[in-house]
C-alpha positions as a LaTeX table, in Angstrom:
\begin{tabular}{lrrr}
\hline
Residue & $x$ (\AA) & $y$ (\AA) & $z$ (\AA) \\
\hline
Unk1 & 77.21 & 101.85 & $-54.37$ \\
Unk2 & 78.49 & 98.43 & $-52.26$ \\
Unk3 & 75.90 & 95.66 & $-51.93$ \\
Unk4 & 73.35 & 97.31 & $-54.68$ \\
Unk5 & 73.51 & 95.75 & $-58.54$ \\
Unk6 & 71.72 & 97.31 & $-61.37$ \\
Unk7 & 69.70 & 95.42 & $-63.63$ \\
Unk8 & 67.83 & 96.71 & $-66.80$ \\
Unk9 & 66.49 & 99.50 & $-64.78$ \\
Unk10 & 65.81 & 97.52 & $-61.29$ \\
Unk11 & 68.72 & 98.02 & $-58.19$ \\
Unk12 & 68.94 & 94.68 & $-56.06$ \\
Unk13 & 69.12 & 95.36 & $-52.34$ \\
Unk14 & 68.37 & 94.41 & $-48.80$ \\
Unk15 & 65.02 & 93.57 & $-48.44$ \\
Unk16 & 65.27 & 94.55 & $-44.36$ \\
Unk17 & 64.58 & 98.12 & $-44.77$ \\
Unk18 & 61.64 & 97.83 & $-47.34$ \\
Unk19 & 58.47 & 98.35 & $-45.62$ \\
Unk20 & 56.07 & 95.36 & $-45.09$ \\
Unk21 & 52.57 & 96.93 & $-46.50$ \\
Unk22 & 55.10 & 97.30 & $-49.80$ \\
Unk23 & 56.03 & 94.01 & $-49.64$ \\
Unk24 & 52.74 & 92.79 & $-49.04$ \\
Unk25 & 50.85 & 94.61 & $-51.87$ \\
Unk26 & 54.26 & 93.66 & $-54.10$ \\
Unk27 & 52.99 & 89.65 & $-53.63$ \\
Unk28 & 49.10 & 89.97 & $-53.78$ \\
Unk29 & 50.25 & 91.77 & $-57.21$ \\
Unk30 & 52.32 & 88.87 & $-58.35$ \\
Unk31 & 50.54 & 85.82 & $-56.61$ \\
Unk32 & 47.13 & 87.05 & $-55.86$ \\
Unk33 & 45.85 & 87.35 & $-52.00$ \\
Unk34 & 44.92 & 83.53 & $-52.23$ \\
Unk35 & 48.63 & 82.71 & $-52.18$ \\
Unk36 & 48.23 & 82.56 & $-47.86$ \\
Unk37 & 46.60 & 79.70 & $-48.19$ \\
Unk38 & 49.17 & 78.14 & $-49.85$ \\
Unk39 & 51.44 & 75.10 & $-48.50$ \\
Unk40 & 54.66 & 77.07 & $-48.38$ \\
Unk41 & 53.09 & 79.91 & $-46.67$ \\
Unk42 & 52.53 & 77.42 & $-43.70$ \\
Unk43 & 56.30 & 76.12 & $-43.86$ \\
Unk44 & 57.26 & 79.93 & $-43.33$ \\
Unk45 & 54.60 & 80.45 & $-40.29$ \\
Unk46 & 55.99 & 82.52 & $-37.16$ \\
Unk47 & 59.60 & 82.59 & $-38.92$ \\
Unk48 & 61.15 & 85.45 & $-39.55$ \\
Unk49 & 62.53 & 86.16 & $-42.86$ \\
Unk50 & 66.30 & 85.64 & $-42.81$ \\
Unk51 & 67.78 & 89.25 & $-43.59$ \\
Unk52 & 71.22 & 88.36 & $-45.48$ \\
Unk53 & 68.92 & 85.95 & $-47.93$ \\
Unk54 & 66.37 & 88.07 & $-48.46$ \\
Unk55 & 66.37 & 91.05 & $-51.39$ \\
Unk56 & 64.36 & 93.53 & $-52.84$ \\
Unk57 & 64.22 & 95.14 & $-56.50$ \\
Unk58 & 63.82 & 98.60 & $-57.01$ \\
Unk59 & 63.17 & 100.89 & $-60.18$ \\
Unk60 & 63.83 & 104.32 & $-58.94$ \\
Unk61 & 61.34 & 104.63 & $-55.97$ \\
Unk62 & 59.08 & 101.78 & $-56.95$ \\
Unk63 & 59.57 & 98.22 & $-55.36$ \\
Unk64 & 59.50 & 95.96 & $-58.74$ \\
Unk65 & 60.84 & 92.66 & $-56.99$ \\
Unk66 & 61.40 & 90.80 & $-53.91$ \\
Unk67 & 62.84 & 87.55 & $-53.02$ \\
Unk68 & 62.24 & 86.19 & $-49.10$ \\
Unk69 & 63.94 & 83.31 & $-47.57$ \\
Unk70 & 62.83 & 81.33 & $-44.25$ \\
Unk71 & 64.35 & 78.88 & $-42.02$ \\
Unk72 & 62.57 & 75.45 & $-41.96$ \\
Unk73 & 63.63 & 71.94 & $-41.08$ \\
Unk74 & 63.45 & 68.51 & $-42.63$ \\
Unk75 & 62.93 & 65.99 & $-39.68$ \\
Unk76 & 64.63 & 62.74 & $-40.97$ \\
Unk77 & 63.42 & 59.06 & $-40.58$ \\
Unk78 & 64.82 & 58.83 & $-36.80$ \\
Unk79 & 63.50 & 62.10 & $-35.84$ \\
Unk80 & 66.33 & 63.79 & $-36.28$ \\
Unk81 & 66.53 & 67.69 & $-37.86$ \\
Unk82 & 68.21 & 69.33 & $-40.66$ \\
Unk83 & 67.91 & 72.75 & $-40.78$ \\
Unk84 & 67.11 & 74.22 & $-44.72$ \\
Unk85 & 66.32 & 77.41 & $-45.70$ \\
Unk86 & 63.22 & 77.88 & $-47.84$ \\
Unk87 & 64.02 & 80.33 & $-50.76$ \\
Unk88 & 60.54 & 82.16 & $-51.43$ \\
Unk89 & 58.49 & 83.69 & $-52.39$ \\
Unk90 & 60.09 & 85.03 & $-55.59$ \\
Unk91 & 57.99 & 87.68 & $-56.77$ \\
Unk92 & 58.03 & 90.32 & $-59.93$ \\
Unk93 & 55.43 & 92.83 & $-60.72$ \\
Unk94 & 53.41 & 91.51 & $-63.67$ \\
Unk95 & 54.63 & 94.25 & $-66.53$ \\
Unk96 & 58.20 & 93.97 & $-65.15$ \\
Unk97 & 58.38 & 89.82 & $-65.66$ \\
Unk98 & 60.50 & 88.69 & $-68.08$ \\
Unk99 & 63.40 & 91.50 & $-67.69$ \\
Unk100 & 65.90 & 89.62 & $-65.54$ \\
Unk101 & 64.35 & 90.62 & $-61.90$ \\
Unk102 & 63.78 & 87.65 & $-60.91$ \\
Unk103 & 67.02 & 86.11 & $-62.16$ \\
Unk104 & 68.57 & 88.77 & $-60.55$ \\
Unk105 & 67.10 & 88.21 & $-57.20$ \\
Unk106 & 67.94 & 84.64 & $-56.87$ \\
Unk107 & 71.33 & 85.31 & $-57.88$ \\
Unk108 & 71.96 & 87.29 & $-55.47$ \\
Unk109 & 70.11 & 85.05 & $-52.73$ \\
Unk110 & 72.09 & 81.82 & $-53.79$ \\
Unk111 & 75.81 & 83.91 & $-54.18$ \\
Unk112 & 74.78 & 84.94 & $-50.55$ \\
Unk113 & 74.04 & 81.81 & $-49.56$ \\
Unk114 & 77.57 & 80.41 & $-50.78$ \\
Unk115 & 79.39 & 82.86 & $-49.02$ \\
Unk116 & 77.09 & 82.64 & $-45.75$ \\
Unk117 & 78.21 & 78.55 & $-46.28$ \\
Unk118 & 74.47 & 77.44 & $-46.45$ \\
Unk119 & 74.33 & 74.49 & $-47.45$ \\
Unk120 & 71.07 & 73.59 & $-48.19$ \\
Unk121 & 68.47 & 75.68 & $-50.13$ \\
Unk122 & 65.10 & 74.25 & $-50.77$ \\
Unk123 & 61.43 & 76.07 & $-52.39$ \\
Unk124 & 58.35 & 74.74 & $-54.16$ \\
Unk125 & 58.91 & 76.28 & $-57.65$ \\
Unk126 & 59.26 & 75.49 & $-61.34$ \\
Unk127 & 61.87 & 73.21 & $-62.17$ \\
Unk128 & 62.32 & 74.14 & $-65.74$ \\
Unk129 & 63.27 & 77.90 & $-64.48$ \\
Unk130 & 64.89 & 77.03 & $-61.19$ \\
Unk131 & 66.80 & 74.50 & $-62.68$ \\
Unk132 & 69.39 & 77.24 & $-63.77$ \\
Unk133 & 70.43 & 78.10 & $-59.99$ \\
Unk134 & 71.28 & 75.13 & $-59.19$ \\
Unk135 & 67.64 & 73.77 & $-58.08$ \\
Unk136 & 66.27 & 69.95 & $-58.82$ \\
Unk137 & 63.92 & 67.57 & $-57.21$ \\
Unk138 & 67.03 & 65.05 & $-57.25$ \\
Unk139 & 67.29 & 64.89 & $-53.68$ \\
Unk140 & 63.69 & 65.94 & $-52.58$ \\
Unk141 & 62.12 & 62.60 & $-53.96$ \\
Unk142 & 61.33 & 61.36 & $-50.25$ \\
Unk143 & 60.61 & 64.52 & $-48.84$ \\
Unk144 & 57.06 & 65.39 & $-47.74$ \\
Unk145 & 55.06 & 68.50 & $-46.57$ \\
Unk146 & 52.19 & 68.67 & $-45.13$ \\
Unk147 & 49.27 & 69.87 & $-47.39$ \\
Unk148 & 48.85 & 69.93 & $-50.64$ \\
Unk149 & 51.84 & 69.90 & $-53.30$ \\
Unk150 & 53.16 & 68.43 & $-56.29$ \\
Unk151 & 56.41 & 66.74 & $-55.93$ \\
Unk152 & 57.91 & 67.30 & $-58.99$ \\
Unk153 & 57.92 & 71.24 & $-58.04$ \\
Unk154 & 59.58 & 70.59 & $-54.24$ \\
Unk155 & 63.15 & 71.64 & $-55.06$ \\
Unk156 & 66.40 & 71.82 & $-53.52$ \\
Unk157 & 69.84 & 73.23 & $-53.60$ \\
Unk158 & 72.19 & 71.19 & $-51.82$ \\
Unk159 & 76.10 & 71.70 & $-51.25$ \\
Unk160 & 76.38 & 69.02 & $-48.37$ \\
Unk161 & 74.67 & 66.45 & $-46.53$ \\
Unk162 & 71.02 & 66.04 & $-46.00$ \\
Unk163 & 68.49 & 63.49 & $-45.47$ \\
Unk164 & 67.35 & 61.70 & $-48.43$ \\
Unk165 & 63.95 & 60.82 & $-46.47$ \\
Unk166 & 61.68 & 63.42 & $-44.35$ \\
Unk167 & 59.62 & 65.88 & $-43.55$ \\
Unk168 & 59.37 & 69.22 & $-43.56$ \\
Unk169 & 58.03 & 71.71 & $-40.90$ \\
Unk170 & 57.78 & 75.04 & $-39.75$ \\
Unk171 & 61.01 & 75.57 & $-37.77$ \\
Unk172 & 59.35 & 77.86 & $-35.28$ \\
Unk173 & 57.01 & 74.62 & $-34.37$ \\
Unk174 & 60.00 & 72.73 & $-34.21$ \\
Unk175 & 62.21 & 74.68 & $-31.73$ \\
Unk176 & 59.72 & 75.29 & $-29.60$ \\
Unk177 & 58.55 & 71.56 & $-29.68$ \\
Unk178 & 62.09 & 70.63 & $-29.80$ \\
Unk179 & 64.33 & 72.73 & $-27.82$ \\
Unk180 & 66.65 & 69.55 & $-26.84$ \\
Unk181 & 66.99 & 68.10 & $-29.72$ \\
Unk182 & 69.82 & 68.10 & $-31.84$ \\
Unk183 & 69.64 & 70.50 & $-35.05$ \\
Unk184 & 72.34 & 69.77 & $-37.79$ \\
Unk185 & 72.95 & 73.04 & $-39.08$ \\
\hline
\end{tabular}
């Protein structure tokens, strides 16, 4: 079937359709219910996931794996915005980690995101593992967030310009704070 790819036993697909309360209990499985109060939860608050960078893993009926991605921004030095998109959470059912779910999921969020012409991709993750899609903390070194992180685990993907110095934000807060400001997509 177009858009779904099988892997040992798991079916990548949209996430759109998959119902929230799934999703939900899907992350408190893999990250605990702490994980809201989290720093990157805050980057993603009043966004919307994007639906052509976000997927879902299935095994038969049950939802094994899902992958969300958000749009943020990284306001520069002069107060100028970049808009990124913030690839997570990546999440895999306990028993099911370690069989390629998760590698399949950001595969298919980062091919998606090259043929979508994103070019910037950016997450708080582990380098070692992220490292393989294309992820470092080469360009993130004068990036900051506000709350607590460590800076060797802010991460990005990047395939074109952006600012080597800045902050991110929430880019809800942002467009509604800065609806006439210019926004490099």
């Amino acid at each position: 079937m177009p858009g779904r790819r099988p892997v040992e036993l798991a079916t990548i697909v949209p996430l759109l359709p998959v119902p929230m309360p799934e999703i939900e209990a899907l992350l408190d499985r893999a990250f605990g219910a702490e994980r809201r109060a989290r720093t990157a939860y805050r980057l993603r608050e009043r966004a919307t996931a994007i639906e052509t960078l976000s997927f879902a893993a299935y095994a038969g009926e049950q939802l094994v794996g899902s992958l969300q991605s958000w749009p943020v921004a990284l306001r520069d030095a002069e107060g100028g915005l970049a808009r990124l998109v913030m690839v997570g959470p990546v999440a895999v059912l306990p028993e099911r980690q370690g069989a390629g779910i998760g590698t399949a999921l950001m595969e298919a969020c980062t091919s998606a995101a090259d043929r979508d012409g994103i070019s910037a991709l950016m997450m708080i993750g582990d380098p070692d593992y992220y490292r393989r899609f294309g992820f470092s903390a080469e360009a993130t070194g004068a990036w900051q967030i506000d709350g607590p992180y460590e800076q060797h685990r802010l991460l990005a993907r990047v395939r074109g310009p952006v600012p080597a110095v800045g902050t991110l934000l929430p880019w809800a807060a942002v467009t509604a704070a800065d609806s006439g400001a210019a926004i490099a997509a």
